[in-house]
Structure formats: C-alpha cells, structure tokens
N, C-alpha and C positions, 0 to 999 in steps of 0.2 A: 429720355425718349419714351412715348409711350404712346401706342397704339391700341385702343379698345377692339377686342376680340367683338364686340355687339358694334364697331365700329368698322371693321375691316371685313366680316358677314355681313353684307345688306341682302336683306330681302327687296327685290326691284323686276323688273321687267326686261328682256333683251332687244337687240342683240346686242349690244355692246356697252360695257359697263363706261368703257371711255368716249365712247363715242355717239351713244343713247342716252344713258344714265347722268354722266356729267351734265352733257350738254344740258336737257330738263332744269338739273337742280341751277347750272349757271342763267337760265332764262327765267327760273322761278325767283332768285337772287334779284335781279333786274330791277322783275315787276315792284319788289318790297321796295327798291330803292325809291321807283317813279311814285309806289302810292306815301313816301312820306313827304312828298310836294304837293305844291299848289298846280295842278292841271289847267292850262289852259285850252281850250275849244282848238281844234285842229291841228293839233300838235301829232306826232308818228315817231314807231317806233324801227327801227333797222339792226338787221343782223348779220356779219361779215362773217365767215366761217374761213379758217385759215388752215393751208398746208395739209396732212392729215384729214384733216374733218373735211375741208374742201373738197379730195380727190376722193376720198372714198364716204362722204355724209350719205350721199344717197343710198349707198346701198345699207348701211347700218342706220339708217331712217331717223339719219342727222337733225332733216330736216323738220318732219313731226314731230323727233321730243322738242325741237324750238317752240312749235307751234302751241304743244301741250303745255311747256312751263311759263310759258308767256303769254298762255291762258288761265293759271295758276293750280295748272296739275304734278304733282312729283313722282316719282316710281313707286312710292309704297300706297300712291291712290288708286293705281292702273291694275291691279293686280288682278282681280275676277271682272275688269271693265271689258268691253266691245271696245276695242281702240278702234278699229277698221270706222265702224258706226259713230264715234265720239269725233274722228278725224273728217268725216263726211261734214258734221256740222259746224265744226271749227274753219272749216276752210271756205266754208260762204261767207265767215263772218268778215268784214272790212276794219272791224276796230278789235278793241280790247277793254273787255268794261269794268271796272276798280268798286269798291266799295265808295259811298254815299256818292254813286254818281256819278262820277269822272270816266271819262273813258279816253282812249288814244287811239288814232287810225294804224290799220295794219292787215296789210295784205298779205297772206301766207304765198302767193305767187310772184310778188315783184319786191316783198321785202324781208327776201333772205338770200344775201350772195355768196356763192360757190368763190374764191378770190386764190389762187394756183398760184399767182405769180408774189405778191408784195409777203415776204416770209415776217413767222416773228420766232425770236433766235432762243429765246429763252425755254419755249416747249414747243414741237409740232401740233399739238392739240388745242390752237389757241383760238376766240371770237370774242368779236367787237362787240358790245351792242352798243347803241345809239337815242336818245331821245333828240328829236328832232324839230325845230319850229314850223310854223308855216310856209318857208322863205331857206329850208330845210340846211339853217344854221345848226348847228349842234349845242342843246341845252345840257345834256348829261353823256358822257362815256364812259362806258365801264369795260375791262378787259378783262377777261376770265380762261383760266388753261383748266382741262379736264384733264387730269395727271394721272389717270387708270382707273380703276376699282367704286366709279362713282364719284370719287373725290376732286374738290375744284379749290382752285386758289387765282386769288385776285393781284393783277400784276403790276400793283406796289407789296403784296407780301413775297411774290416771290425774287424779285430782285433783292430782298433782306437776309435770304439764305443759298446755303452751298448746294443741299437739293431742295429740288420742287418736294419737298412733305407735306404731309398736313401730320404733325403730330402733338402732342402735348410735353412739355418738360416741367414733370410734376413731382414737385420733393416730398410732396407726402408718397409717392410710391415707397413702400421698405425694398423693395428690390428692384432699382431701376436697372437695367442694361443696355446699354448701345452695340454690344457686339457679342458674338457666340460666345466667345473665351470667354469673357467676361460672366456672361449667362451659365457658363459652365463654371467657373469661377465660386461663384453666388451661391449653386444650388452643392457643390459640394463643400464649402465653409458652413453652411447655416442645414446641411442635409436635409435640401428639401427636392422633390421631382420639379422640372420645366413646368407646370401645369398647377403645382401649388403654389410657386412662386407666382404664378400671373396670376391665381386666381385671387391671392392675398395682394397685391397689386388693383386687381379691377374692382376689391369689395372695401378698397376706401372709399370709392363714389357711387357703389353700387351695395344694398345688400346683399346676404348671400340670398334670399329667396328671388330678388330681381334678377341677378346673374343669372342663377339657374332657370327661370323662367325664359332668358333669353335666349339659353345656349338652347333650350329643348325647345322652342319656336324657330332657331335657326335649324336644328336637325329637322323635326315637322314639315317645314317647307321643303328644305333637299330631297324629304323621303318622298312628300307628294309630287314631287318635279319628275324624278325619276320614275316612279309607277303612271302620272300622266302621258311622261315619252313611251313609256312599254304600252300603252292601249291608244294611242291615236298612231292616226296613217293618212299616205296622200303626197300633195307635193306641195315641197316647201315655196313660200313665197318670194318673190327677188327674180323668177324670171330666168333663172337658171336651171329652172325644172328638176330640181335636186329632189328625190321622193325619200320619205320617212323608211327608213331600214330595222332600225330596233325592236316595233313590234313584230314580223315576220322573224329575226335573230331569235329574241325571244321566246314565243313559239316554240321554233326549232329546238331550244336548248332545252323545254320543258320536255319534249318528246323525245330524248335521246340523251337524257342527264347519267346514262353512264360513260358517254362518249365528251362527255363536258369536261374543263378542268377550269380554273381560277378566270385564267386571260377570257375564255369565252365571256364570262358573263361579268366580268370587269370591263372587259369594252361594249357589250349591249349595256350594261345601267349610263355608263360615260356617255356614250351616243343619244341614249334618248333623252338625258338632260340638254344637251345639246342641240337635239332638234327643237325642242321646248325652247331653245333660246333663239334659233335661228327664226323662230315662227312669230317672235317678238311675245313669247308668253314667260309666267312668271319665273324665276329662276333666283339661286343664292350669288353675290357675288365671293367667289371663291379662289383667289382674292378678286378674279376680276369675272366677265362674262362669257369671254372668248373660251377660259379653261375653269368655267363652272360645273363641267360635268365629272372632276378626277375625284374632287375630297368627296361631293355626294355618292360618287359610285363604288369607291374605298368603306366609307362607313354603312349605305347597303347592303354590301357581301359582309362587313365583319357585326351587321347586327342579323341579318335574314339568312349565313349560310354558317355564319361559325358561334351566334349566341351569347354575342358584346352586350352588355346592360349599359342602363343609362350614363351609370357612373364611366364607364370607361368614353362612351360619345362625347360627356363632357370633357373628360382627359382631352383626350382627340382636339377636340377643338379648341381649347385652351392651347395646346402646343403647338396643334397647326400653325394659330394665332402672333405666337411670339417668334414663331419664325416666319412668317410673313411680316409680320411688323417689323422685323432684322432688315428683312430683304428689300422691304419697302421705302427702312430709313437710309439703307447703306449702295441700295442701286434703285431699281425702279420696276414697278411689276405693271408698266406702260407698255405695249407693241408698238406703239407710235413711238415709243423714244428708243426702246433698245431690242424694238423685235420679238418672237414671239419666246426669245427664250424668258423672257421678261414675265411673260403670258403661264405659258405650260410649264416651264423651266420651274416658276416659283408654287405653283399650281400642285406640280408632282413632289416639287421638296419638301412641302408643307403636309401634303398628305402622307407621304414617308414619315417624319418626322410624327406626325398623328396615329399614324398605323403603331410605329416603332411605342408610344407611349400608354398605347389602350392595352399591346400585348405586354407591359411589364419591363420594356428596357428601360436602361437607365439613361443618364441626362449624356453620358459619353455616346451612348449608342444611340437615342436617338439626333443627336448632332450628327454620327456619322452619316446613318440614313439620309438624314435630311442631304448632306453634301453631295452622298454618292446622285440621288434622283436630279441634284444639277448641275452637278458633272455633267451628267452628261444629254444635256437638253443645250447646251453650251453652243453659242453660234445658231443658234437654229432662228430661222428667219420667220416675216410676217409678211406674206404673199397670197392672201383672199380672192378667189377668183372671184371675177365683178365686183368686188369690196364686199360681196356677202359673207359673213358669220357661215357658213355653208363646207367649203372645198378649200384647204385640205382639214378644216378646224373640228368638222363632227369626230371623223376619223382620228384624228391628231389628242383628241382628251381621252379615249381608248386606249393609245398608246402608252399615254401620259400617266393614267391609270397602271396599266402592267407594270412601268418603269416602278413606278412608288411603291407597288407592294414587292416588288423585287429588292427594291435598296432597300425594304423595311428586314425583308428576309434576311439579307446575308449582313446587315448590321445585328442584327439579333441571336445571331450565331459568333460573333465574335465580339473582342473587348470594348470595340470604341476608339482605340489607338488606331490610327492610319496617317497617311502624308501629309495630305493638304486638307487645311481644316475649311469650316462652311466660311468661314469669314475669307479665305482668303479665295474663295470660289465665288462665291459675291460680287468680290471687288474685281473680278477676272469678267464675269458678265455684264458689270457696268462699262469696262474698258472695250469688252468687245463689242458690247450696242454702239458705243460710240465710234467707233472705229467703220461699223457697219454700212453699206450705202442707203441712204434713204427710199433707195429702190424695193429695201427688203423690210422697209419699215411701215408695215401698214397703210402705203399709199397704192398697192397697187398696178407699180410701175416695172414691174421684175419679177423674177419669178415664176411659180406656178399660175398667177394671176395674167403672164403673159400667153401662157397655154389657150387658151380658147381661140385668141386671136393669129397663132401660129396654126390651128388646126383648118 
C-alpha cells in the first residue's frame, strides 16, 4: 500500500474535501470521458447526487463544484479565483462547450438532482452522471464515489476491493507497510525514523529536490491559510450568520501574551483555517477539509512560537502522511461513511504523530501519540448544522488541535509501550463508523444539526 504524502496534502478550495473537492474532480472525469466522443447536436448532460451529497450538497456547495468541473475547472484552478463572479457566469450558460467545437446542453437549475431516497450501498458519497440523447435515452453513465480527502473512485473499481482506497501497491517501495506494527517493525530492523522510511519510499517516483519542493509548497499554503484566517472578518456565507471569530481571538492573544498558553493560540490558528474553509477559500486538505485546520495550526505554533526548521516541517509531514495513509487504508478518513471521528479523529492523530516526529521521538513513540489523539476522538459524530462546514466543525479543529499536541506530549515523556496499539484503534473506528446511525453521518439528520430546528 502506498499513499503519496504530495497525494494525501492537496492544495484545493472548501468547504468540503468530500463533498466539494471530490465532487469537481468526479464532474471534471466526466467531461474527459464525453470529449473522447463523437458529439452529437443536442445531446445533455445530468447529475444525480446520492445519499450524503443529496442531504447535505447544498450546503457544502455540492452543487457548484458540479457546475465548475463540468465546466472543466478543478480545485487547484480555483484558488486566488472569484468563484462567487465565475459561478454568476457559469449558471447562465445552457450548454457545456468541449474543445474543437462540440458542445452539450446543461442547465445548472434543472440538471442536477438532490435523490434522498434510491441509496447506493457501496459509499454514501455517491453520483451519477449521465450523457443523454435527445429523446433523453442514456448514451453514457458513469458512477463516481467521493471517499474523503478529494479522492474519487469509479464504481467498477470499487466493487474489486475490501475498501474504497485509492492507493498504489508498488514493489519498488523498499519499505512498504500496511499496518503500524509492521511500520514499526520496518523502521526498527533497518533503524530508520517513520519519515525516512516514507521519504525513501516517495523518492523512487519522485526526486529528492521534487519531494521537497512539494512538501515546502504544502507547508507555504497551510502557513498562508492560516495568517489569511487571522486578518479577515465578517460573516460566513451559508445563511447561518456564523461571523469570523479568529481575527478578534487573535488580537486578543497578541495584547495579553502573558495571560496566553499553548490551547489559546492552537485553537485561534485551527479556527481561522477553518473559516477559510467554510468561506469556500483556499485550504490543505489535511487529510480532508472539514479538519484542515489541526496539522496547519500544530506546525504554526511549532515553526512561529517554538523555532521548527524546515527539516523538522518536512519530518512532520512525512509522518503525518504515513499515518494517514494507515488510516486511510485500514478504515476511512470519510464523515459520510464513519463520522466525524473519521474527520478530526484522523486529522488529530496525524498531527500527534507529526508533532511527536519534528520534536525527536521515536517510531514507538510517535505511534503512541498517534493512537493516544484517536483514542480518543473515538465515536465522535458528523452532525453540521444546515450541512454547513460552520457549527460545531470551526470550533471542533481547535479542539482537535489541543487533543494532538497533548498526546504528542505525554508520548514524548514516556517509552512508547502501552495497551492498545494505533492499528488496533483504527480497526476499533472502522467498526464504530459502521455501527453508527447514518443520522450522525454527515447527512444532517441528528444531532447538533437538529438544534436549530428544536430552538
């Protein structure tokens, strides 16, 4: 198994890595299939949106990234764009216009449907699209699940595996691993740290000047994501009048930095990544959208308050990486399939496990960390008020944050030996997303998301 660290960091746009980001790249997929055809004159194209994406699209602006990828835009186009201004002129358009010509009818108001009831069993994150004739027989159908973090898989590959992945099973890796043990295994036979093993892993397809170029344009972006949330303000869009808190926090902490300690300002960086996210502005996915604001607001305070060099950033996110890619292979770092601990849960262990790596522990210790921050994220649900990226999610990567440099801490003071290891904690969140009611899985339906409507 093998997950790219330049693969699992995407630079994209919010709010939802699963349910903005996917969606896009699955509509921009589409279009490439329709332009290797012959077009005929009035043909159209339609978009079902299932389960998940159904109940909560509109408010993670399901809708638009349809629009935009099936205009042939993708999230690393969007990034210093006017989307507001680019969506005003997408939505008068009737068609969809192809290179040398061709073009397909498509109305952004009557051909994208909202579909609650007809489920599909393999991911709640699933859509249809459709090429259509004029007599609106179906010339082409393609089915596409957004599985978290941007990532999309077509539903003939995923019916050929145990989970929804997208991974690589590559034997040129010298150290491949599917599991913590194993990973732990690895780095103490061949004595090497979690972070050199992946990077001797990623520089068989990459060199070392490309890697590192990548990893320091993935840090670049996180660091500018979070200084953008500390200087804008106002209220976020969605209609639920949620106002920008970070810049004010902020402020505050600069005027009274002896009254400050860690948590303060671990959860102002987390939050105003996250309003950046909720604002539909640019953002890392870390591993996904929802809790893109823990690892950028972890590597923050440990380059801005305690004086981390590059080399240790890149640690960091190497390690992050191979434990998200763990988590990614062996459960799912989806809200729509196992809840938000899926989300934060993987979000906070990765950066634990990051943290634990830049400060000098070892591969026992930061496996510890890593398990302790999803320990205890364990059970925790996906309940978005109005389906917005907003309530309880700004607040909730704050948290998420504290949690990770916590478990970074009391792994780093001790061996590494403890109970239950990351692997069997994993397999403990998979089994409880499954178990969980769909009510508390990113549709909506339960939860804190029911609060507005009870008030």
């Amino acid at each position: 198994m093998f997950i790219s660290t330049l693969e699992l960091f995407k630079i994209g746009i919010g709010p939802s890595s699963s349910h903005t980001m996917g969606p896009m790249v699955a509509a921009h997929a589409f279009t490439e299939l329709l332009q290797a055809k012959k077009i005929p004159e009035n043909t159209s194209v339609r978009c079902t949106l299932k389960d998940s994406l159904a109940y909560t699209g509109v408010g993670h602006a399901t809708d638009r990234a349809i629009i935009l990828g099936l205009h042939g835009y993708l999230p690393e186009h969007l990034i210093d764009t006017d989307i507001d201004r680019l969506m005003e002129k997408l939505q008068d358009n009737s068609s969809i216009s192809f290179e040398k010509g061709q073009c397909v009818d498509f109305d952004s108001q009557n051909d994208i449907f909202f579909d609650k009831t007809n489920t599909l069993s393999q991911h709640p994150n699933g859509m249809e699209f459709e090429w259509l004739d004029t007599n609106k027989n179906t010339l082409l159908k393609q089915t596409y699940f957004s599985i978290g973090g941007g990532f999309i898989i077509k539903l003939e590959d995923i019916k050929q595996l145990i989970a929804p992945i997208v991974s690589k099973s590559s034997p040129i890796c010298p150290y491949p691993f599917d599991s913590a043990n194993q990973m732990l295994s690895m780095s103490d036979q061949h004595d090497l740290s979690i972070a050199q093993m992946k990077r001797l892993n990623e520089t068989q397809t990459l060199s070392e000047s490309s890697l590192d170029q990548g990893l320091n344009n993935i840090w670049k972006a996180m660091q500018l994501c979070v200084e953008r949330g500390l200087k804008n303000e106002g209220i976020l869009p969605g209609g639920l009048n949620t106002p920008r808190r970070a810049k004010n926090l902020h402020q505050q902490l600069k005027q009274s930095t002896e009254q400050t300690d860690v948590n303060d300002w671990l959860c102002t960086y987390a939050m105003a990544v996250n309003e950046e996210n909720a604002a539909g502005s640019m953002v890392v996915t870390a591993p996904t959208n929802g809790a893109a604001g823990i690892i950028p607001a972890i590597l923050y305070y440990l380059v801005n308050h305690q004086k981390a060099n590059i080399q240790q950033v890149r640690d960091f996110l190497l390690t992050a990486s191979a434990i998200g890619g763990l988590i990614k292979h062996r459960s799912s770092i989806s809200g729509a399939e196992v809840g938000c601990q899926g989300e934060i849960g993987s979000a906070s262990s990765m950066a634990a496990a990051g943290l634990c790596a830049a400060k000098g522990g070892s591969s026992a210790q930061i496996e510890n960390a890593a398990e302790i921050a999803l320990e205890h994220h364990l059970g925790l649900t996906c309940d978005p008020v109005q389906g917005l990226v907003q309530v309880p999610c700004i607040e909730r990567n704050g948290f998420g944050a504290i949690s990770a440099y916590l478990a970074a801490s009391i792994a780093l003071k001790e061996t590494g030996k403890h109970l239950i290891s990351l692997d069997h904690c994993i397999e403990t969140m998979k089994k409880t997303g499954f178990d969980m009611s769909n009510k508390y899985k990113e549709t909506s339906l339960g939860g804190l998301a029911l609060s507005m409507t009870e008030c």
